[in-house]
Every structure is written in C-alpha cells, then in structure tokens.
N, C-alpha and C positions, 0 to 999 in steps of 0.2 A: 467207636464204642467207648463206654465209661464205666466204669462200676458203678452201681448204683450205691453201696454203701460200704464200710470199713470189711477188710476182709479178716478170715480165722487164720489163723495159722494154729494149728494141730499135728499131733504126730500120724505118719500116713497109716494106713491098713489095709490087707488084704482088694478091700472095694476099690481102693483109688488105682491101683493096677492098671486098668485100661487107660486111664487119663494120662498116666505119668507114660505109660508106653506110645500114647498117641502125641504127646507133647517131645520126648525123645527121637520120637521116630522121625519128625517134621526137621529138627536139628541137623540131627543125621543128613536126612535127605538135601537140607534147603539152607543148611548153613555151615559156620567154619567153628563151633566153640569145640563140639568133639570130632576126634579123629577117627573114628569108626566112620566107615564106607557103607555099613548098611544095617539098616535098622535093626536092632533085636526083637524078637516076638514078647506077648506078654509072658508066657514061659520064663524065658532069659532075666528079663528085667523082675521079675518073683524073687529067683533066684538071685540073684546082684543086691536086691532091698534085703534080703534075706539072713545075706552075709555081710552087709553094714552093719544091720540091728544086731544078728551073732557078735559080731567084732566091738558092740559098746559103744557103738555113734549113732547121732540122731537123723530119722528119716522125717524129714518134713513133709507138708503141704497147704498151699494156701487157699483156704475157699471161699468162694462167692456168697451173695446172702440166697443162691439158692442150690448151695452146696455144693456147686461145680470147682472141679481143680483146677486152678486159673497159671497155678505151678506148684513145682518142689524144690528144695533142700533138701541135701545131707551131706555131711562130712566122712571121712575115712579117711584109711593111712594116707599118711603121705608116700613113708616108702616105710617097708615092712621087716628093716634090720631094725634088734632093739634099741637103739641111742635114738632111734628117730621117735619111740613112745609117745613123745609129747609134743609131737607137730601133727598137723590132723590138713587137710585138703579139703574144699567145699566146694561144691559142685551144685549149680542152680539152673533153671532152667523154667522159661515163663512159656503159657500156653500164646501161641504165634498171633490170635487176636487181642491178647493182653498186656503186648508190648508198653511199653512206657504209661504205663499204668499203676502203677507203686506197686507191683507184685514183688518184685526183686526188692524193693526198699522195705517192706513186709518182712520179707521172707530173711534175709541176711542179716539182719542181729538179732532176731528169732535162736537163729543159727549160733551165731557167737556165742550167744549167752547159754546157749544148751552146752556147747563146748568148754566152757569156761566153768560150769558147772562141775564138769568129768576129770577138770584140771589138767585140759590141755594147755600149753604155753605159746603154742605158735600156731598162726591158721595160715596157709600158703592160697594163695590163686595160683590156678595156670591156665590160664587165660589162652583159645585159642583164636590165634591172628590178632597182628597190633592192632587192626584199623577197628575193631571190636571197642568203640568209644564208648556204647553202653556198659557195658560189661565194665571196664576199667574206669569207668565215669564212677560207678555203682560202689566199689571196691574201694577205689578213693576218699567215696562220702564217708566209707565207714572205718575209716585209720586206717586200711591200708597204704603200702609205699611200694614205690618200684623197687624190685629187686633185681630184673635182670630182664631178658631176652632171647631168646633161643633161635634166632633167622634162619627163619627158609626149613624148619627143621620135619615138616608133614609134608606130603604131597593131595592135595584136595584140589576138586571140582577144576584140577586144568590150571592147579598152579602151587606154588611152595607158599606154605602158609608158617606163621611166627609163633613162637607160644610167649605170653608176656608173661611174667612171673610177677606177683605182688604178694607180700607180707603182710601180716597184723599181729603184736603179743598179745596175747589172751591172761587176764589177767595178772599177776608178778612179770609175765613173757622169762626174762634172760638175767632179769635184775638177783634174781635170787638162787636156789636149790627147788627141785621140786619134791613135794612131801611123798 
C-alpha cells in the first residue's frame, strides 16, 4: 500500500475516536511500543484524549486524501511533579497498514512544533523495547539523542521488554530560564 498523496495532519476530534482506538488497540494486541496488556475501549481512550487536551497538549492526527486516520500524536506530562512543567512526552502511533509510510515523519514535528509553541523545553521518548528500530530510527531523524535504557523493565507477549529513552530540546531546551 501507498498513499496516494501528501497527508493532513490536524488536531484530532471527537470523530476520529474509533480510528485512534482501533490503531491502539492493534498495538496493544500485536506489539511491544505500550505496555498495556489490553486494549482500551473507545470509552477509555475519549477519556485519556480528553485529559491531554484538559492538561494544554496537542492531540493529533494524520489524514489520508480521503480522510482516513492513518495515525496520531500527542504529547503530555512526562511526569507530573511541578519541576517537571516543561518536559512533555510524545506518544505516536501509525495505523498497522500505514507502516513506513511517512506517517510518523508527518506526524512528529507536527508534534514538536505544537509543543514548542506552549514552551515546552524538553520532549522525552520512551520508547518501548530496544529492537523497536523504527520508532528510534524516527526520533533520531528528528534531534533526538539516546538518553538511556531501562532493561528488561516490562514483561510482554512471553518476554522482558526494554524502554529506550531518547531526548530532544524544544526550543532555548536548557540553555536558558523558562519565561
């Protein structure tokens, strides 16, 4: 499969719900990036978009030229003491026939640049399992750097799975005070 032409990237809404829940749920089920064992309903996942967009981060999605959600982005806390304010987490996730398709290269400085706007300073990946070459292939094109490793730290699908951690500054990042 190919895209047949440049895709949208837009902020999501209430309609794209089933897509983003059927693109999650396959993850879930049939791979290592999250650690959830089982899927969320659209319910759940309402709720989770819900309190991104509440919390002042962007929910993404990228669409086909005949509107289909091919994937999403969004960011949030990284972690939720307040010194951590200005480091934010991104989480992507491409529809399973849209693999290596520039969804992800779409959708991820989409992403940046919406954060960067809000004056975040640090975007974190956590990457799950090392052997996840796309994913850290993706995160690299776009200045992230390795920051670390977490081995063996999940247990999935029948084995211990790694989280990689990678960086990027957003704008000034560390050089300066934030306003």
């Amino acid at each position: 499969m190919s895209l047949d032409s440049p895709l949208q990237i837009r902020d999501s809404n209430d309609a794209d719900l089933p897509a983003i829940t059927a693109i999650y749920g396959h993850w879930v089920t049939h791979g290592l990036a999250s650690f959830e064992l089982d899927p969320p309903d659209e319910a759940e996942m309402a709720r989770r978009r819900q309190a991104v967009l509440a919390a002042g981060f962007p929910y993404l999605v990228a669409t086909d030229v005949a509107g289909a959600v091919r994937g999403y982005a969004y960011a949030s806390h990284y972690r939720t003491r307040p010194a951590y304010r200005f480091t934010c987490e991104d989480s992507i996730y491409v529809a399973p026939d849209a693999n290596r398709l520039g969804v992800g290269r779409a959708l991820l400085p989409a992403l940046i640049a919406r954060c960067e706007e809000k004056g975040f300073r640090l975007m974190v990946a956590v990457i799950g399992d090392s052997g996840n070459a796309a994913s850290i292939g993706l995160h690299a094109a776009f200045g992230f750097k390795h920051a670390g490793v977490l081995p063996g730290i999940g247990w999935k699908h029948g084995r211990w799975v790694d989280s990689v951690l990678m960086t990027r500054p957003l704008g000034a990042g560390a050089a300066s005070p934030p306003e």
